[in-house]
N, CA, C and O atoms as a GROMACS GRO file, in nm:
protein
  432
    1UNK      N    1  10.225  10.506  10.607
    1UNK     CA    2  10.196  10.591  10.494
    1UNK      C    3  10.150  10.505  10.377
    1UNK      O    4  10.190  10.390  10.389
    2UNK      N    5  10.098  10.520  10.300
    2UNK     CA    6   9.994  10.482  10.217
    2UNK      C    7  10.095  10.443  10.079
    2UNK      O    8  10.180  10.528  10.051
    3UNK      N    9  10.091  10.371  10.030
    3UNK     CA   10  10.141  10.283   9.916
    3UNK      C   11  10.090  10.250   9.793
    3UNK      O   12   9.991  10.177   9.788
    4UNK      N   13  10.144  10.293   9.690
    4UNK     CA   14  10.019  10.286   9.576
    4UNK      C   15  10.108  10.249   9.437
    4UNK      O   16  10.231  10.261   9.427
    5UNK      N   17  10.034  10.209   9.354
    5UNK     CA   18  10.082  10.213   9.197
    5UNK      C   19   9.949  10.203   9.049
    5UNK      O   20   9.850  10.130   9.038
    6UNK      N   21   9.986  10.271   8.989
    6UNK     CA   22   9.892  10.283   8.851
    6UNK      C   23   9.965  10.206   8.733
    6UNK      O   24  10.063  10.242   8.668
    7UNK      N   25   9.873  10.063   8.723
    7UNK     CA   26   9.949  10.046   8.604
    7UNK      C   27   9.862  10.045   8.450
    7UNK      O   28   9.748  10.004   8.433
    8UNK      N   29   9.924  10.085   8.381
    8UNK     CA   30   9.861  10.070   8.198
    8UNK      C   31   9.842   9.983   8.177
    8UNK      O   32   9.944   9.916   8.184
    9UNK      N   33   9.726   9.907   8.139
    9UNK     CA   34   9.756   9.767   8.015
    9UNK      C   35   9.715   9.831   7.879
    9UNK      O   36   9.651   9.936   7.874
   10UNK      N   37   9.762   9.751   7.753
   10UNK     CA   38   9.702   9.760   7.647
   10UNK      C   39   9.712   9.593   7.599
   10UNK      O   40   9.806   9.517   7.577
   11UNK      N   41   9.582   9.581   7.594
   11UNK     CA   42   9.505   9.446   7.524
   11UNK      C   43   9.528   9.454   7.408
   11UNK      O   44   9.528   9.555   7.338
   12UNK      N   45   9.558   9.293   7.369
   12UNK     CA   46   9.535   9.254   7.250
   12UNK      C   47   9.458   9.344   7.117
   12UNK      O   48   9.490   9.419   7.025
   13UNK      N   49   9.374   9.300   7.160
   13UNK     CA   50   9.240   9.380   7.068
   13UNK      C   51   9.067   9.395   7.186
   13UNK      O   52   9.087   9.400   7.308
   14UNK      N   53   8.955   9.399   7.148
   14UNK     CA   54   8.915   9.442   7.222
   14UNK      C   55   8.811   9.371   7.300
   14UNK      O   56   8.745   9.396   7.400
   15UNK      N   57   8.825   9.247   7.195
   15UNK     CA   58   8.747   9.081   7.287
   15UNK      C   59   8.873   9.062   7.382
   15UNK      O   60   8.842   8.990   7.476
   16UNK      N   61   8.989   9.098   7.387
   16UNK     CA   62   9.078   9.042   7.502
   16UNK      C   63   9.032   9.153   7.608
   16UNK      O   64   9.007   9.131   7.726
   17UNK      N   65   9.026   9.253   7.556
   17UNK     CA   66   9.012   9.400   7.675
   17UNK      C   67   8.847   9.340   7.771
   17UNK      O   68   8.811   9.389   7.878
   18UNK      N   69   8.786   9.248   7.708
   18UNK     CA   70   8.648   9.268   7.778
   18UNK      C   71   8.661   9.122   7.828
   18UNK      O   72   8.572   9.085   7.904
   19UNK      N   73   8.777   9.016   7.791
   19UNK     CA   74   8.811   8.918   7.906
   19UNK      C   75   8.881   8.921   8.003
   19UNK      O   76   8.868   8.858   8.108
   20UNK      N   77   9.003   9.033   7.958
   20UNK     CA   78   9.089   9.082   8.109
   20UNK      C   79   8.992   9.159   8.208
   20UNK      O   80   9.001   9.152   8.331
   21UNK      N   81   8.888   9.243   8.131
   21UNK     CA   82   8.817   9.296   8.236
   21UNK      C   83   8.699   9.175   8.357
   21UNK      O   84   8.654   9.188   8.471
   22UNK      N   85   8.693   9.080   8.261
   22UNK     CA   86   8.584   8.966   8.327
   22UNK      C   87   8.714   8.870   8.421
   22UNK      O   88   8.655   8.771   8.462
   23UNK      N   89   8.821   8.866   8.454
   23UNK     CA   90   8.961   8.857   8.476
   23UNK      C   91   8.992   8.904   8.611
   23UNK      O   92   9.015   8.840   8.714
   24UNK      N   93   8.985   9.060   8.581
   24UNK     CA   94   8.974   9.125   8.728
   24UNK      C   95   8.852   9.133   8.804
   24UNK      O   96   8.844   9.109   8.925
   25UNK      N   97   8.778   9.160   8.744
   25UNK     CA   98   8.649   9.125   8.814
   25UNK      C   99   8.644   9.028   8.945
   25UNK      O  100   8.631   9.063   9.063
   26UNK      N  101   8.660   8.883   8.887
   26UNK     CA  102   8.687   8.770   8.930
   26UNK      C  103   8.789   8.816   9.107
   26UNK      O  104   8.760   8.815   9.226
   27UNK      N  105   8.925   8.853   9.014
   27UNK     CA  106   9.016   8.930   9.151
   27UNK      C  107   8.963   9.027   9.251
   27UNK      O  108   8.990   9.034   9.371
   28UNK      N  109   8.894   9.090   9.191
   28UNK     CA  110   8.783   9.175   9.287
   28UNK      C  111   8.736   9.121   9.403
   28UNK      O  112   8.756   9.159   9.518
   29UNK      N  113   8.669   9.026   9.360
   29UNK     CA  114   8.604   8.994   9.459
   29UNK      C  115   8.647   8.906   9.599
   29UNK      O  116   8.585   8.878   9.702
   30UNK      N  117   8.757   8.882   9.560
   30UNK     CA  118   8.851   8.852   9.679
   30UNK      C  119   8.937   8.955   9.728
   30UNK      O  120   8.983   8.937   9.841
   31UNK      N  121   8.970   9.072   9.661
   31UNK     CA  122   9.040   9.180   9.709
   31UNK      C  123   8.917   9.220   9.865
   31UNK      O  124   8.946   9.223   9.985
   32UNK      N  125   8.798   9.240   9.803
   32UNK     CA  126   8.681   9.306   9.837
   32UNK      C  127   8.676   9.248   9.993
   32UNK      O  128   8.672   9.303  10.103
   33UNK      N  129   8.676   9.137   9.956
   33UNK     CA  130   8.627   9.063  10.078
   33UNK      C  131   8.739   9.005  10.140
   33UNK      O  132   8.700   8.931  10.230
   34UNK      N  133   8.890   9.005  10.129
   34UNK     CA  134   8.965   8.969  10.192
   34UNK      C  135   9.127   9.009  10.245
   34UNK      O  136   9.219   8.954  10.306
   35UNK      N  137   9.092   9.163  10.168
   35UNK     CA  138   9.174   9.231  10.197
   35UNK      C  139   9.186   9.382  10.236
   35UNK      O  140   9.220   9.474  10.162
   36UNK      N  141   9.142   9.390  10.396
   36UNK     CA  142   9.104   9.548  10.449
   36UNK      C  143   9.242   9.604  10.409
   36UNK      O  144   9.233   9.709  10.344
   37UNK      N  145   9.354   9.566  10.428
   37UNK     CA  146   9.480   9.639  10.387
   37UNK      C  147   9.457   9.731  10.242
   37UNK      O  148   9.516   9.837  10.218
   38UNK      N  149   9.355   9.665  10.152
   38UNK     CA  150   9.404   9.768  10.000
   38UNK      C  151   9.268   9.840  10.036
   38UNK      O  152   9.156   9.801  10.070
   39UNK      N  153   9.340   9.984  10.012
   39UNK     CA  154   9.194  10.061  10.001
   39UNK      C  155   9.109  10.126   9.890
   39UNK      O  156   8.991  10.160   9.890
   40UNK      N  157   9.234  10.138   9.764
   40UNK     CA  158   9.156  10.134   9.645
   40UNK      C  159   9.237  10.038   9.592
   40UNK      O  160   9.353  10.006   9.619
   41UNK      N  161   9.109   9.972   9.465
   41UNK     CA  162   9.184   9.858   9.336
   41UNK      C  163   9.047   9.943   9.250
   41UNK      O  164   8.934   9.946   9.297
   42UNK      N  165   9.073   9.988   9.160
   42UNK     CA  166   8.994  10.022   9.026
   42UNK      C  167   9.058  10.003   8.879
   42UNK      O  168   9.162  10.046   8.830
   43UNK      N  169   8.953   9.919   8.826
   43UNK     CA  170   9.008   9.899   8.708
   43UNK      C  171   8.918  10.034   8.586
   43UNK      O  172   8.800  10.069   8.579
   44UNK      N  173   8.997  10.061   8.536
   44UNK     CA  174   8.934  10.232   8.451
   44UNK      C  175   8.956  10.199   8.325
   44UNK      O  176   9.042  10.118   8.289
   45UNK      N  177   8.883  10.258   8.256
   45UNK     CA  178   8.848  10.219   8.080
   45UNK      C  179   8.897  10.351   8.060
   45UNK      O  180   8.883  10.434   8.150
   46UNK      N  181   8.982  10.394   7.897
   46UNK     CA  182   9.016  10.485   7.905
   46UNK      C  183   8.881  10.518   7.735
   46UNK      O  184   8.848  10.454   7.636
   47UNK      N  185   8.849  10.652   7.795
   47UNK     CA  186   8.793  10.729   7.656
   47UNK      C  187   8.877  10.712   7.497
   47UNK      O  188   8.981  10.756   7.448
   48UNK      N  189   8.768  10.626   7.456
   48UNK     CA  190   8.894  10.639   7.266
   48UNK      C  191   8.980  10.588   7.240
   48UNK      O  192   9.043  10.607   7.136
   49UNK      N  193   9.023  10.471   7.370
   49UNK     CA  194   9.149  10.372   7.405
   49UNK      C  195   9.063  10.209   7.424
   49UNK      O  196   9.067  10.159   7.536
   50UNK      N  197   8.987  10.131   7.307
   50UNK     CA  198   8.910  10.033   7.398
   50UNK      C  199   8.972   9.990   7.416
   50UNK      O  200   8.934   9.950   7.526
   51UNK      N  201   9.138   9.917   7.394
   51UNK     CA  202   9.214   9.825   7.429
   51UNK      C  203   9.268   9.872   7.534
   51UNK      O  204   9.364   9.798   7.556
   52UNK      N  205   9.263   9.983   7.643
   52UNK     CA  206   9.350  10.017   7.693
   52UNK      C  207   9.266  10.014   7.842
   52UNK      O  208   9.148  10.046   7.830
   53UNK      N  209   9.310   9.980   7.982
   53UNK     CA  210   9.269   9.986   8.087
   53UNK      C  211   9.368  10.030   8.157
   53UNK      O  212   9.476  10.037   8.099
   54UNK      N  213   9.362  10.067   8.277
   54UNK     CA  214   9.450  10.160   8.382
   54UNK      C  215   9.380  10.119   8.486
   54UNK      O  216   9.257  10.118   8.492
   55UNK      N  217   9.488  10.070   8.604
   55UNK     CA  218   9.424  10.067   8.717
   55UNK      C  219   9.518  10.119   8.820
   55UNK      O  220   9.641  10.126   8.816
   56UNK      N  221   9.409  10.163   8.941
   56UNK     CA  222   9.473  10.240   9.013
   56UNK      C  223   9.491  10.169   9.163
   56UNK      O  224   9.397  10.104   9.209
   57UNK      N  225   9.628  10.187   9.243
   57UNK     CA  226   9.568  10.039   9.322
   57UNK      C  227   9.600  10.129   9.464
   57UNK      O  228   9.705  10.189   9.445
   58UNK      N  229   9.543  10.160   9.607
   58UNK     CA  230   9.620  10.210   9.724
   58UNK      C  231   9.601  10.096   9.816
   58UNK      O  232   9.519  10.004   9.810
   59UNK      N  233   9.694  10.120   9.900
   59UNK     CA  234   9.725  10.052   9.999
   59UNK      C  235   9.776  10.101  10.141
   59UNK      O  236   9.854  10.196  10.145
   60UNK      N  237   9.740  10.047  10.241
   60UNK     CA  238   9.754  10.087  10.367
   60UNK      C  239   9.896  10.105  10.360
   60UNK      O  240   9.919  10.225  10.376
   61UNK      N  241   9.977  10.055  10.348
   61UNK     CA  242  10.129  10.031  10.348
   61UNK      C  243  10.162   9.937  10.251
   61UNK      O  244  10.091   9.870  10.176
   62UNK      N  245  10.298   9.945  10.268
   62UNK     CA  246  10.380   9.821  10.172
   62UNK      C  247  10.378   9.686  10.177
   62UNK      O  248  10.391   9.600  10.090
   63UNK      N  249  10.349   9.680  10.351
   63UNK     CA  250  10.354   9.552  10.396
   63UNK      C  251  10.174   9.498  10.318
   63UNK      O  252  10.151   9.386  10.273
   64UNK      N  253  10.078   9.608  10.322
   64UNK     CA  254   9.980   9.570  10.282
   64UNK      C  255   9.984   9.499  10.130
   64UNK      O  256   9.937   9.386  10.117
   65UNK      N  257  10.028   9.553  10.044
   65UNK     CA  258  10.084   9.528   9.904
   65UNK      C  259  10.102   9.409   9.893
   65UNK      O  260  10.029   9.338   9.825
   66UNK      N  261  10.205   9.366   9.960
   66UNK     CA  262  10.293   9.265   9.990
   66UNK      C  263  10.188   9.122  10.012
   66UNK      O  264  10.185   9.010   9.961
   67UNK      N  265  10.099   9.198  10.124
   67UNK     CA  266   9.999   9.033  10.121
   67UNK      C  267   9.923   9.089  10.035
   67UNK      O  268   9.858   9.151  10.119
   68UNK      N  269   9.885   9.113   9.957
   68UNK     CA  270   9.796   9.136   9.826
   68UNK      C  271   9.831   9.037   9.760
   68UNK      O  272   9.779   8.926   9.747
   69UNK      N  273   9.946   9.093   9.708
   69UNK     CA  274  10.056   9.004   9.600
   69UNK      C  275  10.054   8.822   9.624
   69UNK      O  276  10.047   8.729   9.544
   70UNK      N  277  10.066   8.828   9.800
   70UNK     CA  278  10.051   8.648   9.805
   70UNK      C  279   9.924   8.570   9.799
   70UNK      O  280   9.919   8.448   9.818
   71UNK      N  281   9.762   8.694   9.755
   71UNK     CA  282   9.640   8.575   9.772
   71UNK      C  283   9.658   8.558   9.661
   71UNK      O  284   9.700   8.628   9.569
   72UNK      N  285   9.602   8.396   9.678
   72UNK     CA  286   9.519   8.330   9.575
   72UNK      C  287   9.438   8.379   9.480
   72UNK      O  288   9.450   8.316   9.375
   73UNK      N  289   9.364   8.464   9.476
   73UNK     CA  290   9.326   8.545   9.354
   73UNK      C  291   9.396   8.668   9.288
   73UNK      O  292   9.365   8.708   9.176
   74UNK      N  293   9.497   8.729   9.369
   74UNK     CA  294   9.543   8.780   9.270
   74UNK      C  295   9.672   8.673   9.219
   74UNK      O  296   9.732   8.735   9.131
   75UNK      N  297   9.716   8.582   9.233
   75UNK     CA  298   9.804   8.475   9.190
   75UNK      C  299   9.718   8.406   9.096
   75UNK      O  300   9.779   8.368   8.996
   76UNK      N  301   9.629   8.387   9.098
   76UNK     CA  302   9.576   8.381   8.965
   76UNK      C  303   9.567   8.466   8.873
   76UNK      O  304   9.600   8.433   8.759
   77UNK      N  305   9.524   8.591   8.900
   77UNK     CA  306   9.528   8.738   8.793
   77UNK      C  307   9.667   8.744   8.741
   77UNK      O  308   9.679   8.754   8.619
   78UNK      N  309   9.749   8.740   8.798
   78UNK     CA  310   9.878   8.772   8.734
   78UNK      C  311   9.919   8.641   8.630
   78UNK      O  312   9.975   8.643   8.520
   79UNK      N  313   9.882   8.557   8.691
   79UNK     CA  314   9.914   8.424   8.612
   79UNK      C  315   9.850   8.409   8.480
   79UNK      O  316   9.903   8.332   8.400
   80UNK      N  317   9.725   8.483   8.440
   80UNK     CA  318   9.652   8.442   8.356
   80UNK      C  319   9.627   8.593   8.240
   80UNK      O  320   9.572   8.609   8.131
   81UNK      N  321   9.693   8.672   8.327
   81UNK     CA  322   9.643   8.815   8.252
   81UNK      C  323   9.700   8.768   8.095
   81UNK      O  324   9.631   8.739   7.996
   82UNK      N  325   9.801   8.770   8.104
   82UNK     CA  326   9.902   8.768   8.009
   82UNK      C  327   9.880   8.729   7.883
   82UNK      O  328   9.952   8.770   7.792
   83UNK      N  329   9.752   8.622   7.856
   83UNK     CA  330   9.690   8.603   7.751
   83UNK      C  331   9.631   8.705   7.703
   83UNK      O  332   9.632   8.706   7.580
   84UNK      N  333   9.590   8.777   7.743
   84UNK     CA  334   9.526   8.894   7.684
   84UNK      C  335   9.600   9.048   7.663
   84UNK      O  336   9.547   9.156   7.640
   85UNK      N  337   9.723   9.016   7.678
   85UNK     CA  338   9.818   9.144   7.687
   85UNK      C  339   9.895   9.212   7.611
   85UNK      O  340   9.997   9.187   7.676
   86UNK      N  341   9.937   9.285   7.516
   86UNK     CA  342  10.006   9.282   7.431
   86UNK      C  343  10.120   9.368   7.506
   86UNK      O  344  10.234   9.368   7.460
   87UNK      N  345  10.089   9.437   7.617
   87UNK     CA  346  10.198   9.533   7.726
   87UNK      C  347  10.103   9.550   7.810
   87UNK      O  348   9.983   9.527   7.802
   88UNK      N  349  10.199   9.614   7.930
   88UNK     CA  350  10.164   9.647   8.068
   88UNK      C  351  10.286   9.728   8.104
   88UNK      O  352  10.388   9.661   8.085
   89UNK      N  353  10.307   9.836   8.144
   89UNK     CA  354  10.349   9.960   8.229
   89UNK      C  355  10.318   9.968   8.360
   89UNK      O  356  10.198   9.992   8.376
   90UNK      N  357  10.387   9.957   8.470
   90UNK     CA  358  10.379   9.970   8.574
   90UNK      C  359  10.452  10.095   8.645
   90UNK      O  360  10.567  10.126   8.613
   91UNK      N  361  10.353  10.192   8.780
   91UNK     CA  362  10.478  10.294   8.854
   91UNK      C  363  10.401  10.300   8.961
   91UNK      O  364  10.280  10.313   8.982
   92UNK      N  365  10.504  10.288   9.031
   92UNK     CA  366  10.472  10.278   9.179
   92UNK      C  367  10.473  10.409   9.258
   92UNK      O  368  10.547  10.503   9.234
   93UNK      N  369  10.386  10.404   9.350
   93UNK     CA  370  10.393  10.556   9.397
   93UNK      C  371  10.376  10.589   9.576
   93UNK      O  372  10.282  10.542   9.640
   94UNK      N  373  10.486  10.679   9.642
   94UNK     CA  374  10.472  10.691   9.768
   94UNK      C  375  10.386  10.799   9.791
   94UNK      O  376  10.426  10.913   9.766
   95UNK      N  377  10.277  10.781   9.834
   95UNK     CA  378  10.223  10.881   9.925
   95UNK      C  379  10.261  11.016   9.965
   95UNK      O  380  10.361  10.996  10.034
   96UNK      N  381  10.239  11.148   9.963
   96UNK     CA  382  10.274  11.233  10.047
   96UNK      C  383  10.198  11.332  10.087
   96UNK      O  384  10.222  11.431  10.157
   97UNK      N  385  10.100  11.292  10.032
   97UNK     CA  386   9.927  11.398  10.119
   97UNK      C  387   9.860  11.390  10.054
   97UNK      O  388   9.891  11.362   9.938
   98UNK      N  389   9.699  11.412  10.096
   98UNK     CA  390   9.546  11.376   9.988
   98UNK      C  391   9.445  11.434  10.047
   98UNK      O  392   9.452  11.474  10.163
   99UNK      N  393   9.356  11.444   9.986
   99UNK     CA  394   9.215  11.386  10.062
   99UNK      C  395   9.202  11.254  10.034
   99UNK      O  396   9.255  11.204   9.936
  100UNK      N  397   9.129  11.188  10.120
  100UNK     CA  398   9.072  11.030  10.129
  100UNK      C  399   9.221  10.934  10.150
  100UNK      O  400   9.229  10.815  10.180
  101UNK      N  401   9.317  11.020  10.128
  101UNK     CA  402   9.468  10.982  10.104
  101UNK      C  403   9.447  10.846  10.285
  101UNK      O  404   9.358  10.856  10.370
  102UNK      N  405   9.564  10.739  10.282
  102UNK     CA  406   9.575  10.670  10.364
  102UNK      C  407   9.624  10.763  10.497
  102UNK      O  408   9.573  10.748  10.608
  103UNK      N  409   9.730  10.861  10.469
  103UNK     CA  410   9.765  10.956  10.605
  103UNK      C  411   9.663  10.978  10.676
  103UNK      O  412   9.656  10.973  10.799
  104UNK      N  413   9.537  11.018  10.561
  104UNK     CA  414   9.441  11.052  10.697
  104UNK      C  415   9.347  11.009  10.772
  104UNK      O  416   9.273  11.062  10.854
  105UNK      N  417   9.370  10.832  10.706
  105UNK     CA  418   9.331  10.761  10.780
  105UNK      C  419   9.384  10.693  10.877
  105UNK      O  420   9.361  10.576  10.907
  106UNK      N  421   9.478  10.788  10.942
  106UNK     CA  422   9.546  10.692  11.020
  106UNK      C  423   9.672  10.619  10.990
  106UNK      O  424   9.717  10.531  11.063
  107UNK      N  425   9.725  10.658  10.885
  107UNK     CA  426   9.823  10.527  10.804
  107UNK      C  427   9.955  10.641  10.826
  107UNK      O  428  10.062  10.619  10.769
  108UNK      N  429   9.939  10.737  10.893
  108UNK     CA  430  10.055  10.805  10.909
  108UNK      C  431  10.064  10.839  11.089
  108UNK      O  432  10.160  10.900  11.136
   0.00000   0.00000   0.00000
């Protein structure tokens, strides 16, 4: 079953909001290419919030999460966000039906 969490940031101000975004980016591109386990990572700009980003993250499972958490690029993201952070909110979320949802791909 499919594994997920949305977390808030709010940046500094809004030259930090457009280096955390050049930040993940970077993480992207190793998610992209080296991790079939996550099936969404989006980083979202909120309307009328520039300091504020939200991202939304799914995952095949927990165990998928789990090696997320140990590459090298996101061990850098986490390591480095923090300069640019003034908070972060995190909630984790179980699965329990969708469209595009992981169940129906198989993950149930």
């Amino acid at each position: 079953m499919g594994f997920g969490l949305v977390v808030r940031f709010v940046a500094r101000d809004v030259t930090a909001a457009h280096a955390f975004d050049e930040l993940a980016r970077e993480a992207l591109e190793g998610i992209r290419s080296e991790e079939p386990g996550t099936l969404v990572y989006v980083n979202h700009a909120v309307p009328d919030e520039p300091r504020v980003r939200v991202f939304y993250e799914l995952y095949a499972d927990r165990d998928a999460f789990e090696e997320h958490e140990r590459q090298p690029h996101v061990r850098r993201f986490l390591a480095e966000r923090g300069q640019y952070l003034e908070s972060f909110e995190v909630t984790f979320l179980d699965e329990i039906d969708g469209k595009g949802s992981a169940a129906h791909r198989g993950g149930r």
